[in-house]
Jmol script that loads the backbone (N, CA, C; Angstrom):
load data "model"
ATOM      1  N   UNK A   1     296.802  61.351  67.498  1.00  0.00           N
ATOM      2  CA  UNK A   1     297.150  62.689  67.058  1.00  0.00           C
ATOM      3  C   UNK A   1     297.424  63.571  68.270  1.00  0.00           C
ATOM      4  N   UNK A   2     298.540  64.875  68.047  1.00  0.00           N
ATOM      5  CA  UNK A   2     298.749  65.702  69.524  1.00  0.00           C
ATOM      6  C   UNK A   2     297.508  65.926  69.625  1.00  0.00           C
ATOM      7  N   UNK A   3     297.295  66.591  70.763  1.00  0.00           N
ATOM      8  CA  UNK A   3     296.132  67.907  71.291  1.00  0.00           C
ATOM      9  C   UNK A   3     296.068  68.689  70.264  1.00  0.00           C
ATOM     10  N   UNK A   4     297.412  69.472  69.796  1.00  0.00           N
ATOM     11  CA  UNK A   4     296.853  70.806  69.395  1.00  0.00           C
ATOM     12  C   UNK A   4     296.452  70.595  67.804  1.00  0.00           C
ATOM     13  N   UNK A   5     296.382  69.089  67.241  1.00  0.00           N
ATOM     14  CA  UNK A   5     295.529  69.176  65.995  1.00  0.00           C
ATOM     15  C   UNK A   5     294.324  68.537  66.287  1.00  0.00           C
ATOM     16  N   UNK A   6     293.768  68.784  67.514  1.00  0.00           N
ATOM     17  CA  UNK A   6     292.372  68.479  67.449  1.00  0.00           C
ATOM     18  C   UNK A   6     291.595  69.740  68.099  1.00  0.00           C
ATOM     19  N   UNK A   7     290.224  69.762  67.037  1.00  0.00           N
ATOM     20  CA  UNK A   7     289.277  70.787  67.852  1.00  0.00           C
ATOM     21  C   UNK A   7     288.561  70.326  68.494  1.00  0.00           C
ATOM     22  N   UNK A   8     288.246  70.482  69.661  1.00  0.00           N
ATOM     23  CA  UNK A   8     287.700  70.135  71.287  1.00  0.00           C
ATOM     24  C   UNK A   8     286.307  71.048  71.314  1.00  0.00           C
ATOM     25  N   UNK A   9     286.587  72.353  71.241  1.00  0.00           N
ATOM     26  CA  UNK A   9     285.751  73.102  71.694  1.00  0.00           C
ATOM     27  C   UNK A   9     284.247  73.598  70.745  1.00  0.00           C
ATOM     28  N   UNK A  10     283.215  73.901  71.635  1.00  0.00           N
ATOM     29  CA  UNK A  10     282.055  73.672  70.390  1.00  0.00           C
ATOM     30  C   UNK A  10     281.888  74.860  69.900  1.00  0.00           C
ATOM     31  N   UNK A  11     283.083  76.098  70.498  1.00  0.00           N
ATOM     32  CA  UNK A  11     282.898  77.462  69.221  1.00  0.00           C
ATOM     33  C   UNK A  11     283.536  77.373  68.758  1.00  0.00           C
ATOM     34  N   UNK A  12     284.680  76.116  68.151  1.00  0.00           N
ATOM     35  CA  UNK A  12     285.447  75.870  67.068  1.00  0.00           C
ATOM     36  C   UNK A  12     284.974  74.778  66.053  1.00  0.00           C
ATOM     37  N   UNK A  13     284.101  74.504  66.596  1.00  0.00           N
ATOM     38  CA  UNK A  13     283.075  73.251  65.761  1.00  0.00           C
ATOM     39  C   UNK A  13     282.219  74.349  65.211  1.00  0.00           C
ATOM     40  N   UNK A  14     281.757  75.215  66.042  1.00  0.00           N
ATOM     41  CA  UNK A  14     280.310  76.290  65.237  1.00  0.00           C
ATOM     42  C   UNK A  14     280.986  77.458  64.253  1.00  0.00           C
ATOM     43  N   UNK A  15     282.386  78.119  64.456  1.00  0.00           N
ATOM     44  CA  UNK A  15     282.596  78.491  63.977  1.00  0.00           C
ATOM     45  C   UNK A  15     283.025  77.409  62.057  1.00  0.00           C
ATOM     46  N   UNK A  16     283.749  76.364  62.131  1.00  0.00           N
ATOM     47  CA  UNK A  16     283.901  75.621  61.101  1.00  0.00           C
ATOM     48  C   UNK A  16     282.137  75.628  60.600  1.00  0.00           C
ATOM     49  N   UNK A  17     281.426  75.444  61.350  1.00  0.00           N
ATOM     50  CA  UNK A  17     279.957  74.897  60.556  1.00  0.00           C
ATOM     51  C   UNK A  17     279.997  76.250  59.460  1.00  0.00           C
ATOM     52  N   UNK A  18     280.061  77.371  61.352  1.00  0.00           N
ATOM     53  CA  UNK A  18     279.247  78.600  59.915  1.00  0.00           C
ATOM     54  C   UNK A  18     279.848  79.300  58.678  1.00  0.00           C
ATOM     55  N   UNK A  19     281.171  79.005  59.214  1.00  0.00           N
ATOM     56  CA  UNK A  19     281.866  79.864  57.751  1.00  0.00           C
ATOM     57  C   UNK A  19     283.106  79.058  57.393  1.00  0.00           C
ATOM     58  N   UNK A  20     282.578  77.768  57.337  1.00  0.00           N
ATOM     59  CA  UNK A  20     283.611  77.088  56.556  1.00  0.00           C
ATOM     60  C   UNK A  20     282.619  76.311  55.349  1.00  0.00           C
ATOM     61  N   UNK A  21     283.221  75.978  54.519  1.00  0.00           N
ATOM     62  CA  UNK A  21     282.668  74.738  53.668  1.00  0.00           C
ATOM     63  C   UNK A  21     282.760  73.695  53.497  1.00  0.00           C
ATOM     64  N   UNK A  22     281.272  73.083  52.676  1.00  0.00           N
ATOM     65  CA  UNK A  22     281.605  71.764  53.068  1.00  0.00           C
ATOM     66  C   UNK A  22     281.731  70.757  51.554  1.00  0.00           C
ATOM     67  N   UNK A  23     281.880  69.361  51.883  1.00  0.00           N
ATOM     68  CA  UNK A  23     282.238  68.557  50.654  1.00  0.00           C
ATOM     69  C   UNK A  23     281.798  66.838  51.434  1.00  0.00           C
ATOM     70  N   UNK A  24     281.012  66.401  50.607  1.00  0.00           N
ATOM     71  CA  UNK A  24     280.915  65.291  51.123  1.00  0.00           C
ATOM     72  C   UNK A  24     280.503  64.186  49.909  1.00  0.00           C
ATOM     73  N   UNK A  25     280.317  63.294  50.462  1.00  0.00           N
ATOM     74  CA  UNK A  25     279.991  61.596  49.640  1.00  0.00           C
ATOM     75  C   UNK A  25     279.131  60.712  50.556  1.00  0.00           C
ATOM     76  N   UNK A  26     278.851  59.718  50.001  1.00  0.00           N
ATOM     77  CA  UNK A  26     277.774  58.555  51.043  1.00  0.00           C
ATOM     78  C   UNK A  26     278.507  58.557  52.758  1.00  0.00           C
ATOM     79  N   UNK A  27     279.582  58.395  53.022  1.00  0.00           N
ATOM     80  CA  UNK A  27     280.203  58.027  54.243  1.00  0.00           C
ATOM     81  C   UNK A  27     280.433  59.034  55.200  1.00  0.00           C
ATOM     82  N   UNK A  28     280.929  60.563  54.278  1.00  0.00           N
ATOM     83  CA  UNK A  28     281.583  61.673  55.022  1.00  0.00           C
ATOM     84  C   UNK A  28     281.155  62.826  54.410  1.00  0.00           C
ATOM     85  N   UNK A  29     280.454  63.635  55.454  1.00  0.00           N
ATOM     86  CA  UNK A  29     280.944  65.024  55.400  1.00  0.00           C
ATOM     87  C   UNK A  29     281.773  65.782  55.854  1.00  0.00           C
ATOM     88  N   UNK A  30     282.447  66.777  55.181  1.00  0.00           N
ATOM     89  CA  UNK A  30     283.755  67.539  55.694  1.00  0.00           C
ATOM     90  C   UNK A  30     283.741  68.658  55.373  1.00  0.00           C
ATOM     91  N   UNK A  31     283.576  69.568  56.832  1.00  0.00           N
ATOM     92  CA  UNK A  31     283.920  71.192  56.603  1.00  0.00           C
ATOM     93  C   UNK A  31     285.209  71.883  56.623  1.00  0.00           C
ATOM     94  N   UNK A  32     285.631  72.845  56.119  1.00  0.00           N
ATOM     95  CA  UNK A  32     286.806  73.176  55.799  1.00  0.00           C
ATOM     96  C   UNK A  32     286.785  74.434  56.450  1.00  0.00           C
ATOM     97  N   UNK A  33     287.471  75.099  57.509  1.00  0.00           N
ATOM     98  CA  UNK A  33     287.268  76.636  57.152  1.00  0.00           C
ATOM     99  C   UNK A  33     289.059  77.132  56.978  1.00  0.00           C
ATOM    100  N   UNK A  34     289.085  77.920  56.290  1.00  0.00           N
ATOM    101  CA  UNK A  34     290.763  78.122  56.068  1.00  0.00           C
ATOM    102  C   UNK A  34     291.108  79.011  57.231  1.00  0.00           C
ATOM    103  N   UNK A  35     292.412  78.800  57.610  1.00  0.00           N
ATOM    104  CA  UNK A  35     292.918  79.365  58.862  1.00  0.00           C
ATOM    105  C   UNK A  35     294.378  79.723  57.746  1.00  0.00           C
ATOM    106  N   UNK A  36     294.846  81.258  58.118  1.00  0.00           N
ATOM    107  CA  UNK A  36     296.390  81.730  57.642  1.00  0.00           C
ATOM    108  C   UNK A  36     296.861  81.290  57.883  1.00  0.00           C
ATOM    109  N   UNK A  37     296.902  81.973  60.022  1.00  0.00           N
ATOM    110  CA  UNK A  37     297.712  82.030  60.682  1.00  0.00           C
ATOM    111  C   UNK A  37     298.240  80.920  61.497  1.00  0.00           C
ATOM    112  N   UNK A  38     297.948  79.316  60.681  1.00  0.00           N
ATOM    113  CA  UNK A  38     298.838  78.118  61.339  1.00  0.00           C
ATOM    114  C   UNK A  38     299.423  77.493  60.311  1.00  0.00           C
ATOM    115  N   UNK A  39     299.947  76.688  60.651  1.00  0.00           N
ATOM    116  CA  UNK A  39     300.894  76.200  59.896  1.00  0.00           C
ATOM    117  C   UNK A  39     300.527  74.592  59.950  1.00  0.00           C
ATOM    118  N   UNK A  40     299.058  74.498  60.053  1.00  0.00           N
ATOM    119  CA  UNK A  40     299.105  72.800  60.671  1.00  0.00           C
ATOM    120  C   UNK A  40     298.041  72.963  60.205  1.00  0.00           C
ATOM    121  N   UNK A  41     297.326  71.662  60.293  1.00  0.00           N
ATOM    122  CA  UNK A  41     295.476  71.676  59.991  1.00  0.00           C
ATOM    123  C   UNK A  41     294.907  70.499  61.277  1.00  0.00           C
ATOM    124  N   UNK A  42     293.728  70.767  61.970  1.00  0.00           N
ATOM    125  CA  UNK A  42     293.241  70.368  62.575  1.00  0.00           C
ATOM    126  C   UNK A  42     291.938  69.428  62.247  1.00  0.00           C
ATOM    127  N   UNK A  43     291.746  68.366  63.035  1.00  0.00           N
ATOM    128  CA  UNK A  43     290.565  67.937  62.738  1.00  0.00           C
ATOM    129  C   UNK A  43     289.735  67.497  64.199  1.00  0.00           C
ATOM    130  N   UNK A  44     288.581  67.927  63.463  1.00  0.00           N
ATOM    131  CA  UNK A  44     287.210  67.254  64.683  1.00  0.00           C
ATOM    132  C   UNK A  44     286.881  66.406  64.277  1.00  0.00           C
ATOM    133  N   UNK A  45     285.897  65.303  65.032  1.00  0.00           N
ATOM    134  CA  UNK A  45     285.178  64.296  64.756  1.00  0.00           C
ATOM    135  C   UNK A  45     283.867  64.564  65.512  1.00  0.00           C
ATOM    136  N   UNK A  46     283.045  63.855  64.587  1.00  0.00           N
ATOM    137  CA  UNK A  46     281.667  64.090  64.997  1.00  0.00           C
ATOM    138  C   UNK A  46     281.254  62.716  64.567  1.00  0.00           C
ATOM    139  N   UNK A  47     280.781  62.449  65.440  1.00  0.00           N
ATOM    140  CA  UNK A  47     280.002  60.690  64.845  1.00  0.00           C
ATOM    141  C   UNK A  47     278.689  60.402  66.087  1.00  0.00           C
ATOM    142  N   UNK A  48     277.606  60.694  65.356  1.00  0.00           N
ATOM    143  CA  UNK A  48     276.301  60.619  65.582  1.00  0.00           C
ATOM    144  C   UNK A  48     276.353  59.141  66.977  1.00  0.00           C
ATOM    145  N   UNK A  49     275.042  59.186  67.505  1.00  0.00           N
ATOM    146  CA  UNK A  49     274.696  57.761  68.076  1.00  0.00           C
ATOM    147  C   UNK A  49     273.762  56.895  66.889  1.00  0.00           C
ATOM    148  N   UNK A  50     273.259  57.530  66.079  1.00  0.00           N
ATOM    149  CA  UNK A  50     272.598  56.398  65.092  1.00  0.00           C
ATOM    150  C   UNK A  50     273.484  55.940  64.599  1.00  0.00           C
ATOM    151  N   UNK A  51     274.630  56.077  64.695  1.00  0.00           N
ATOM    152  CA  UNK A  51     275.540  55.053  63.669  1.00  0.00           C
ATOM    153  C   UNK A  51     275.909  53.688  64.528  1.00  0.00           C
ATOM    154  N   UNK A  52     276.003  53.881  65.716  1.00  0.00           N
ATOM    155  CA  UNK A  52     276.098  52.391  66.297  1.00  0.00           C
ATOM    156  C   UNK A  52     276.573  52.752  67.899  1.00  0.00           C
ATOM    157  N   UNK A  53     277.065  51.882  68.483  1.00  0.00           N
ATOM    158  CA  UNK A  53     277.064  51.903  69.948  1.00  0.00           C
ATOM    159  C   UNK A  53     278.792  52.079  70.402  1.00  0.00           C
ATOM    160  N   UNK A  54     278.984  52.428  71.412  1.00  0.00           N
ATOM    161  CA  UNK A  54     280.359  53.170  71.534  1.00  0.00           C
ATOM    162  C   UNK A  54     281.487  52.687  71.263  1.00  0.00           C
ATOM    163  N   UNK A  55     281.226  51.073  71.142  1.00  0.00           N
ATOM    164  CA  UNK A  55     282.795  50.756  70.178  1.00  0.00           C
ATOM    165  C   UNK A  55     282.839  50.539  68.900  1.00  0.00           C
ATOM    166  N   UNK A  56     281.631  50.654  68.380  1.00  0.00           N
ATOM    167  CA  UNK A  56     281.240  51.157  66.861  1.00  0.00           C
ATOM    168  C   UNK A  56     281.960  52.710  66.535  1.00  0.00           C
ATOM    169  N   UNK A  57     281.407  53.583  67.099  1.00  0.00           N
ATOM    170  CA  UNK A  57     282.006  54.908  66.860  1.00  0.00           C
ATOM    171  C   UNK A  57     283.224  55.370  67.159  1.00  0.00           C
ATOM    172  N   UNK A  58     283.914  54.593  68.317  1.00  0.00           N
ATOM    173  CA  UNK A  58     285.319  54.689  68.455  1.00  0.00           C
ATOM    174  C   UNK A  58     285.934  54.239  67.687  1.00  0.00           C
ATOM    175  N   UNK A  59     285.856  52.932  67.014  1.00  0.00           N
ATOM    176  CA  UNK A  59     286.389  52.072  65.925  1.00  0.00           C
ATOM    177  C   UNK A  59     286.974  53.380  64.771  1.00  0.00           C
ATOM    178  N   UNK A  60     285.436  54.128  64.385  1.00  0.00           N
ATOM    179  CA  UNK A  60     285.477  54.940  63.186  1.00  0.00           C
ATOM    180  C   UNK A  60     286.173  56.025  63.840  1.00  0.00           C
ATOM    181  N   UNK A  61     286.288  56.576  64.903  1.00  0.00           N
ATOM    182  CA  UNK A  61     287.151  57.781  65.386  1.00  0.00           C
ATOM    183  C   UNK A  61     288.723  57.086  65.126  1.00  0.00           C
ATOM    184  N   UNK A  62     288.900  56.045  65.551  1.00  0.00           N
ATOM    185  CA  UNK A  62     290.627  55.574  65.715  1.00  0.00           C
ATOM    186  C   UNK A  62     290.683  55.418  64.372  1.00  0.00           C
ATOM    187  N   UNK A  63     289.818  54.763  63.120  1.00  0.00           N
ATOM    188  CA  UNK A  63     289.890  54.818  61.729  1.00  0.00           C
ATOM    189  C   UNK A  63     290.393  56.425  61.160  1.00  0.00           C
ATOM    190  N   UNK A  64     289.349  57.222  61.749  1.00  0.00           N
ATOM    191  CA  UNK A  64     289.816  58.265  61.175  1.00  0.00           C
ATOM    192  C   UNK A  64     291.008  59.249  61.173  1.00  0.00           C
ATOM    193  N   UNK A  65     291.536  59.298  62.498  1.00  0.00           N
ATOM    194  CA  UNK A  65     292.750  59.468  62.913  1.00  0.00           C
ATOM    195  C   UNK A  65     293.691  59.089  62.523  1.00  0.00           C
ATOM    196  N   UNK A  66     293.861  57.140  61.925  1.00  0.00           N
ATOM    197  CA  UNK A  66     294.913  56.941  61.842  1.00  0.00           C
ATOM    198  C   UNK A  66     294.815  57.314  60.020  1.00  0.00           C
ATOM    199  N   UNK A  67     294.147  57.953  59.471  1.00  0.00           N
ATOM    200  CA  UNK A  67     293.805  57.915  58.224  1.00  0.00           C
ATOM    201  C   UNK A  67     294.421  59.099  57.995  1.00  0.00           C
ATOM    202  N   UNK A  68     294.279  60.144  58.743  1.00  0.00           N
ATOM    203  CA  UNK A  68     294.773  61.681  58.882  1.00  0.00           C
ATOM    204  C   UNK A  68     296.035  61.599  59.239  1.00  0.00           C
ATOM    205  N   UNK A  69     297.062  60.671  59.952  1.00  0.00           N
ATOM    206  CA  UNK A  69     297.884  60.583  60.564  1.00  0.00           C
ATOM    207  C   UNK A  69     298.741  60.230  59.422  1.00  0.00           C
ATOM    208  N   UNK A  70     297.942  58.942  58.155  1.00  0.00           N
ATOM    209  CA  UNK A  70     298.771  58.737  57.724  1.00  0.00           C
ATOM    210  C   UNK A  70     298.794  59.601  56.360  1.00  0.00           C
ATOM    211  N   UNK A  71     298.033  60.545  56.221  1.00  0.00           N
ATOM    212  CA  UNK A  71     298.052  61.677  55.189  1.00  0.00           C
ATOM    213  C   UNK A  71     298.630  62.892  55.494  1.00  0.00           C
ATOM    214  N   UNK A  72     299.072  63.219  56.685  1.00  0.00           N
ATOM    215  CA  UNK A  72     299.348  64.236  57.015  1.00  0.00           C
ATOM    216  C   UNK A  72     300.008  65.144  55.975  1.00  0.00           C
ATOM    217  N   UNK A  73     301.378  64.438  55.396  1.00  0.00           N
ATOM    218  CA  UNK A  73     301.938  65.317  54.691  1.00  0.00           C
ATOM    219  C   UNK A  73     301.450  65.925  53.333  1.00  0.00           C
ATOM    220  N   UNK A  74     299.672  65.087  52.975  1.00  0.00           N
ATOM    221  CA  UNK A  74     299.581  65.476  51.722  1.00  0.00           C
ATOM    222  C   UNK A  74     298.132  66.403  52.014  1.00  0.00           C
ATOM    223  N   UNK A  75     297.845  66.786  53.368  1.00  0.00           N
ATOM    224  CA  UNK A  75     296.855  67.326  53.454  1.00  0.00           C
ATOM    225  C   UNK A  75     297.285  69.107  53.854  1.00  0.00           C
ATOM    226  N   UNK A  76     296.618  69.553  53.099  1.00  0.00           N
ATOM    227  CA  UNK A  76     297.015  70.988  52.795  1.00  0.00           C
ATOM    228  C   UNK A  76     297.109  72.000  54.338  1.00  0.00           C
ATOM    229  N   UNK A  77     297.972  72.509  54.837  1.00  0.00           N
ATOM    230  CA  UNK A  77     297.993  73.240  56.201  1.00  0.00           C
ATOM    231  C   UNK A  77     297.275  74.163  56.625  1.00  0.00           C
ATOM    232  N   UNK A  78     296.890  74.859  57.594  1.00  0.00           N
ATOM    233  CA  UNK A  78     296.122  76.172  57.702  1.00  0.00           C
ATOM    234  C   UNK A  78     294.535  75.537  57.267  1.00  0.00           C
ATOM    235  N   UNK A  79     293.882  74.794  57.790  1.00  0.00           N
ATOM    236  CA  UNK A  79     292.647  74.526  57.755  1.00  0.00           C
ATOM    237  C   UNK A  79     292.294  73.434  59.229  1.00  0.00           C
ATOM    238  N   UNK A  80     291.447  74.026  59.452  1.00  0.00           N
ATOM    239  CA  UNK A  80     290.061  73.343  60.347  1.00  0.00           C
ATOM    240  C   UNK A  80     289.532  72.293  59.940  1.00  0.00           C
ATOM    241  N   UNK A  81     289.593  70.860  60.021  1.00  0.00           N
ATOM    242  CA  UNK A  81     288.655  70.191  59.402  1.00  0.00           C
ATOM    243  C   UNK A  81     287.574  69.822  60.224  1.00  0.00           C
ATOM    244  N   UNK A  82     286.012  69.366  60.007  1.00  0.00           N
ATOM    245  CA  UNK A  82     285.562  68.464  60.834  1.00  0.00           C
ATOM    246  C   UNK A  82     285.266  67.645  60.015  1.00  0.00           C
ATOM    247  N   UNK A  83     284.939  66.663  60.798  1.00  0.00           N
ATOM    248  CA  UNK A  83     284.651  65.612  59.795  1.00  0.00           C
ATOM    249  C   UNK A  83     283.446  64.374  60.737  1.00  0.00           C
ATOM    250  N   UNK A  84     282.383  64.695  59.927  1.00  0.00           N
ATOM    251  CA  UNK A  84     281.076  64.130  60.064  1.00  0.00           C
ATOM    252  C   UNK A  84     280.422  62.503  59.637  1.00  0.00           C
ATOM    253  N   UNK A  85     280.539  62.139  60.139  1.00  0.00           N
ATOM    254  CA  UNK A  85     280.436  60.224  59.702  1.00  0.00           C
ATOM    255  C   UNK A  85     278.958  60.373  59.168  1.00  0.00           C
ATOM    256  N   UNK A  86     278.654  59.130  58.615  1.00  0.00           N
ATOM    257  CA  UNK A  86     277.056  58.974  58.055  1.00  0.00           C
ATOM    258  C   UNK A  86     277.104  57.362  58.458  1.00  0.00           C
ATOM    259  N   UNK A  87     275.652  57.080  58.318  1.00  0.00           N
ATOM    260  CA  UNK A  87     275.496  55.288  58.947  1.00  0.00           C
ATOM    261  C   UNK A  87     276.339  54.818  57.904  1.00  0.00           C
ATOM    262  N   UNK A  88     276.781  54.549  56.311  1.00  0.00           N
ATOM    263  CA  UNK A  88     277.497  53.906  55.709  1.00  0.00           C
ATOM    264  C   UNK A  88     279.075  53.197  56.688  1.00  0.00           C
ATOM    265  N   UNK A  89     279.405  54.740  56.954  1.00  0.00           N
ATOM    266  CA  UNK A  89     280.631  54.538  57.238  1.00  0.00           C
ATOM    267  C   UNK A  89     281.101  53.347  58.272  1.00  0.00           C
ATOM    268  N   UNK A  90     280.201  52.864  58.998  1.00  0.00           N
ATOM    269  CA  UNK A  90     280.004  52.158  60.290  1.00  0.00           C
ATOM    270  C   UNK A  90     280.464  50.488  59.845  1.00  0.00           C
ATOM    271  N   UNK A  91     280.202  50.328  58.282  1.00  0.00           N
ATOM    272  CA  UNK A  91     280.382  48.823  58.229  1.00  0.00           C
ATOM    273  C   UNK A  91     281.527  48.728  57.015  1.00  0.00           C
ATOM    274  N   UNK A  92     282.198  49.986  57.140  1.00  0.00           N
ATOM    275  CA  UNK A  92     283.355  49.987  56.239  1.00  0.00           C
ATOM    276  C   UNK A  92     285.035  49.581  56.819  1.00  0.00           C
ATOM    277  N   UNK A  93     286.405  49.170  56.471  1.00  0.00           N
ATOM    278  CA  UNK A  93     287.192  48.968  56.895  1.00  0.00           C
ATOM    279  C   UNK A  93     287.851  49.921  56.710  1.00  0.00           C
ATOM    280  N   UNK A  94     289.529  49.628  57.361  1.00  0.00           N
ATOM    281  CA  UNK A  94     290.090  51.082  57.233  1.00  0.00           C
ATOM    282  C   UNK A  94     290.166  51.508  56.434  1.00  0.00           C
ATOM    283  N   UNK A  95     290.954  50.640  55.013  1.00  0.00           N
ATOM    284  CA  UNK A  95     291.145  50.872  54.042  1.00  0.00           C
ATOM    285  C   UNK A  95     290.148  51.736  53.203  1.00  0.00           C
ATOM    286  N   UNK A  96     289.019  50.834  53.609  1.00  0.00           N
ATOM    287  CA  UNK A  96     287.792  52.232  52.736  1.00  0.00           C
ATOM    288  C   UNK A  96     287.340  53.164  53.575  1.00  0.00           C
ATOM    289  N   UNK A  97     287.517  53.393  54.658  1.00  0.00           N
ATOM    290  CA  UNK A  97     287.202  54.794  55.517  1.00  0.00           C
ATOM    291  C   UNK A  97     288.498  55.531  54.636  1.00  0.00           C
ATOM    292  N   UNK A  98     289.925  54.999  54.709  1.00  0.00           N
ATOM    293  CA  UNK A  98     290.423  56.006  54.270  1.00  0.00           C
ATOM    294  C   UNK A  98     290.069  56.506  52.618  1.00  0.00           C
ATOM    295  N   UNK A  99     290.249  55.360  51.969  1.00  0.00           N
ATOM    296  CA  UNK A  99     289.933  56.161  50.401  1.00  0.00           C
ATOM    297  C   UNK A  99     288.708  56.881  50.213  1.00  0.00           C
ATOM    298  N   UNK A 100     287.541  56.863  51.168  1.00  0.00           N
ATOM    299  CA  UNK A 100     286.121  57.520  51.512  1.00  0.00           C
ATOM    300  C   UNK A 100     287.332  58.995  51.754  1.00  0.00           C
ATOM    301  N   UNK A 101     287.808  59.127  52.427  1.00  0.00           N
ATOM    302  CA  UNK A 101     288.103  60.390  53.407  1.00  0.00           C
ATOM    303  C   UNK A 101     289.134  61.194  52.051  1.00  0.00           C
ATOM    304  N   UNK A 102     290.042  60.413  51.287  1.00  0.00           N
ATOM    305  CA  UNK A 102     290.712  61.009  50.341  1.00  0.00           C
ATOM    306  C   UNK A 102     289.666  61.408  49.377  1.00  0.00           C
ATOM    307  N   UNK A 103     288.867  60.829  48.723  1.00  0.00           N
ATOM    308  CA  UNK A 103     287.976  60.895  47.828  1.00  0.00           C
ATOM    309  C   UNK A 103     287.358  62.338  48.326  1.00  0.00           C
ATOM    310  N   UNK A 104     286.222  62.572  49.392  1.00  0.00           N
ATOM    311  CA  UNK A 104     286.114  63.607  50.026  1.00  0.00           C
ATOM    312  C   UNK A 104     286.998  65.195  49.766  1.00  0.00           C
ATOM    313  N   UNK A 105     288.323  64.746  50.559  1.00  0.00           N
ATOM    314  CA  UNK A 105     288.851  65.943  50.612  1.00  0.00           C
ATOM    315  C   UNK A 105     289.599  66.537  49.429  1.00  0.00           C
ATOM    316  N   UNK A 106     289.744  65.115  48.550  1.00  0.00           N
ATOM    317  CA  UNK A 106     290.154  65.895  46.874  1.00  0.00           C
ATOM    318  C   UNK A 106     288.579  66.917  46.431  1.00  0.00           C
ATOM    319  N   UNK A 107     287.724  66.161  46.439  1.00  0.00           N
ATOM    320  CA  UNK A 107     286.591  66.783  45.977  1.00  0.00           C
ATOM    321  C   UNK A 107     286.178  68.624  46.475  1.00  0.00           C
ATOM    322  N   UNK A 108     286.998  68.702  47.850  1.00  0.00           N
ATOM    323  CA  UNK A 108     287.280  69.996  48.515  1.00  0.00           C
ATOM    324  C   UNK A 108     288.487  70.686  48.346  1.00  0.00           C
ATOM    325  N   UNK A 109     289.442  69.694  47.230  1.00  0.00           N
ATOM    326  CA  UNK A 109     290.611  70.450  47.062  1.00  0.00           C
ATOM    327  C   UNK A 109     291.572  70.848  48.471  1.00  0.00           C
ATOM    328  N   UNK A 110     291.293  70.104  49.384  1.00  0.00           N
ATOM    329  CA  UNK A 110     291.917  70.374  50.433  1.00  0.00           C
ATOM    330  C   UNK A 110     293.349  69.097  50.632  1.00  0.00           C
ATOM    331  N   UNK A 111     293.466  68.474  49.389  1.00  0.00           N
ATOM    332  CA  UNK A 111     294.534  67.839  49.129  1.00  0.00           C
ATOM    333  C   UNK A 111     295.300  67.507  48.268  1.00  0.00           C
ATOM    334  N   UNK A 112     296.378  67.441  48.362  1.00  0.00           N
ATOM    335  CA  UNK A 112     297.536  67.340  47.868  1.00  0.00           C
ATOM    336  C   UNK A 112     296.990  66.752  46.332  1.00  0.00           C
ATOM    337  N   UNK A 113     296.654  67.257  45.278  1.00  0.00           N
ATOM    338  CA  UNK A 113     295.493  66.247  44.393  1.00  0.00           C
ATOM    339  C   UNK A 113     297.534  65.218  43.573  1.00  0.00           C
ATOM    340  N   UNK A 114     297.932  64.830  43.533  1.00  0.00           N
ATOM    341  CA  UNK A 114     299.029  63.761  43.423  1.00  0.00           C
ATOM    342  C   UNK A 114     298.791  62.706  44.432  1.00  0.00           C
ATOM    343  N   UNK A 115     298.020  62.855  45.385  1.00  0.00           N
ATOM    344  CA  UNK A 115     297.640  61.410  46.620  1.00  0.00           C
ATOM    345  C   UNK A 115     296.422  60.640  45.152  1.00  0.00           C
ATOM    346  N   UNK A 116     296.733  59.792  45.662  1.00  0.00           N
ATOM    347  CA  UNK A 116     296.126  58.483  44.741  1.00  0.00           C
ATOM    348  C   UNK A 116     295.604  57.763  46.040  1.00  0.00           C
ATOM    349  N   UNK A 117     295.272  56.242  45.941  1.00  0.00           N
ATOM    350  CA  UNK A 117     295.083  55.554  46.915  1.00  0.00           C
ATOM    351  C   UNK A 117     296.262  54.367  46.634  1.00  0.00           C
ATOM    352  N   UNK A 118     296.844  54.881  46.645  1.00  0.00           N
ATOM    353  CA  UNK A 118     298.242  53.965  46.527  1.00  0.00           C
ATOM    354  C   UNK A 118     299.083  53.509  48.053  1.00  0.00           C
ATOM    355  N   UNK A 119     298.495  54.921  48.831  1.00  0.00           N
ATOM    356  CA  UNK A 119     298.402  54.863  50.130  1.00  0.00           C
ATOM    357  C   UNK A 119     297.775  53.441  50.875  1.00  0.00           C
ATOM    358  N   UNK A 120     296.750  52.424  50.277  1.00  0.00           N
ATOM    359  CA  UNK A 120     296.060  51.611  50.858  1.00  0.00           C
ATOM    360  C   UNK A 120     296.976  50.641  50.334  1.00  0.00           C
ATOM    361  N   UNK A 121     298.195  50.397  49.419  1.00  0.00           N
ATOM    362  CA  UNK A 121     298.843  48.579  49.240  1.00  0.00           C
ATOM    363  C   UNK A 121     299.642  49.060  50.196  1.00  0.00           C
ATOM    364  N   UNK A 122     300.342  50.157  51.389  1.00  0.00           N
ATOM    365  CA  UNK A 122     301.071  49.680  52.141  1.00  0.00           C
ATOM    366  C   UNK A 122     301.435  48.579  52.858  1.00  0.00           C
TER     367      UNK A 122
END
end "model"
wireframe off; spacefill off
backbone 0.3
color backbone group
């Protein structure tokens, strides 16, 4: 993903905590905070050390990315996401990190609700 759809900084992580909302399931939590004034939506990653050791958590960072990458067009613009792993997520494949992550962000209405997982027989 570019730079400028990722949040880096930790008063853009604290600001999403405090006044955004959240939506989650066994694998993921996800805060939302709505932004007007872009035209894009961003995401953080956060993935604990209890979930496993650093090519464990990279695995699930490059999972998640390419999951966002390949939703882009159905994920709604002008929002902040972060997005918070749980130990589940660690022994899941892409395919179910991504339908975990759609499942999620329908439940937050932060998507396109016409995405199905129809996305996964590519």
């Amino acid at each position: 993903m570019k730079k400028k759809l990722r949040i880096k900084k930790n008063e853009e992580f604290q600001a999403v905590f405090q006044k955004g909302v959240s939506s989650a399931n066994r694998q993921f939590v996800i805060y939302v905070l709505k932004k007007e004034d872009q035209d894009y939506f961003r995401i953080g990653l956060s993935i604990s050390k209890k979930i496993g050791n650093a090519v464990a958590r990279n695995q699930i960072k490059r999972y998640i990315r390419q999951a966002f990458l390949e939703l882009k067009e159905d994920v709604f613009p002008g929002r902040d996401l972060v997005v918070i792993a749980r130990k589940p997520a660690a022994e899941l494949t892409f395919a179910e990190i991504k339908s975990s992550l759609i499942h999620v962000l329908k439940q937050g209405k932060n998507v396109n609700p016409r995405v199905k997982n129809e996305h996964l027989k590519k």
